[in-house]
C-alpha positions, 0 to 999 in steps of 0.5 A: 716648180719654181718660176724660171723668171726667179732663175733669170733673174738670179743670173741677171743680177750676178751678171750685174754684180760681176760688172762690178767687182771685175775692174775691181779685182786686183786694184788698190782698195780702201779696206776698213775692218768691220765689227768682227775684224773681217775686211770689207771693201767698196767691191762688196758694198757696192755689188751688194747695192747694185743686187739690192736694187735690181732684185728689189725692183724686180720682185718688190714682194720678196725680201732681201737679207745680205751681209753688209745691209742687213735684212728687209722685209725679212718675213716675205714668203720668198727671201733672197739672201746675198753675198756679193764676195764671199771670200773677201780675204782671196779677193784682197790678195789677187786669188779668184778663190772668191765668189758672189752669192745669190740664194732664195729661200721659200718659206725658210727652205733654200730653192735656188742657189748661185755661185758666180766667179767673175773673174774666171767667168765660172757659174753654178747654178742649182735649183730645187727638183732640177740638177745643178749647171755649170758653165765655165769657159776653162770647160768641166762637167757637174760628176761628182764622184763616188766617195763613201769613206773618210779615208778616200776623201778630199777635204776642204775647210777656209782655215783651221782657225774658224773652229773654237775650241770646243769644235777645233778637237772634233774637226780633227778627228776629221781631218785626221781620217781624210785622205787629204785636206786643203784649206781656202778656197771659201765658196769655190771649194763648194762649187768644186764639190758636183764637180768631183774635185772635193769630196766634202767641206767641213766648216763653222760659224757661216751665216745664212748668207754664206750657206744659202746659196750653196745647198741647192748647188751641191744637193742639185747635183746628188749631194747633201749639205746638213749641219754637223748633226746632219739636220737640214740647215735653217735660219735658225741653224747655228752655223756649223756645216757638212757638204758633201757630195755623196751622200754615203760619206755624210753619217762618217763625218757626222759620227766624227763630229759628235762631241765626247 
């Protein structure tokens, strides 16, 4: 069971980071590239110190790991992993196709999980052993729907462009049975999964902090969200990942996914 102040909390600091990243959205930004060329802005860093700061003053024994600040105290039994704008790109182009991440793993394994759109005010929140939320002023219901064949599917991928060679041939084979597929979208197409309006998200090279906070969102809701061999993702994972949101379709995309 986990502790509601932890849940409290996690909501507190996406308020707090929304403060943030709102006045900012849409403005005139110093972008800088960073070491693998993704943009980066004051948006990010400053929401990112901001959720540093309250959680680490919050639970002073937890650990913290986030994308632009490294990680602390990373052996704590409990470890809060931190994006504060996934899907920077959207956010540099004006599209509220982004979203602050808020996860905590315990002892490795995610228990929380919070997907927060600022500027459409859209909030997911999921929790080890309870079913996922969402609160949206635009209205919506957590139902995801019914999809157990690839060829009924809406697929969802950020862009064709993040597979690498060796991995682009087996995607599409993927892509190539969906229904249909969409690209962008980063976090948000996660969050649309317990909504029905994505059946699964096919990706790779994400880090702990791109995928932490979204599996208890999507397995709160009845879903799974595994690596392309259908293994529970870890710290040690490789960065390749299935989300889904019934469960029957996740052997389809597996079986596509394995190599020649």
């Amino acid at each position: 069971m986990i502790d509601p102040r932890l849940v409290e909390a996690a909501e507190a600091a996406a308020d707090l980071a929304g403060g943030i990243i709102r006045p900012l959205f849409r403005s005139a930004l110093l972008v800088e590239a960073k070491g693998d060329a993704s943009p980066v802005t004051e948006a990010d860093r400053a929401a990112e110190r901001a959720l540093r700061a309250f959680l680490g003053e919050r639970f002073p024994a937890h650990g913290i790991v986030g994308e632009e600040y490294g990680t602390e105290r990373g052996d704590a039994e409990y470890l809060w992993v931190l994006d504060p704008i996934d899907g920077t790109r959207a956010f540099l182009t004006g599209r509220p196709l982004f979203g602050t991440l808020i996860g905590l793993l315990h002892r490795g394994v995610p228990v929380l999980g919070l997907i927060d759109q600022p500027v459409t005010r859209e909030r997911w929140v999921g929790v080890a052993g309870q079913g996922t939320t969402f609160r949206s002023p635009l209205g919506g219901t957590v139902s995801p729907r019914a999809c157990e064949s690839l060829s009924a599917a809406e697929l969802s991928c950020t862009s064709p462009d993040i597979f690498p060679p060796d991995q682009a041939a087996r995607f599409e084979k993927v892509r190539r049975a969906a229904r249909r597929v969409t690209w962008g979208g980063d976090c948000y197409s996660y969050g649309l999964i317990p909504l029905g309006l994505v059946d699964a998200v096919v990706e790779t090279t994400l880090k702990p902090w791109d995928w932490a906070a979204l599996v208890p969102v999507v397995e709160g809701a009845g879903g799974r969200m595994t690596d392309w061999r259908g293994e529970a993702l870890t710290l040690a994972s490789q960065g390749d990942v299935i989300a889904v949101g019934d469960p029957a379709l996740l052997p389809e995309i597996v079986d596509a996914l394995r190599g020649p």
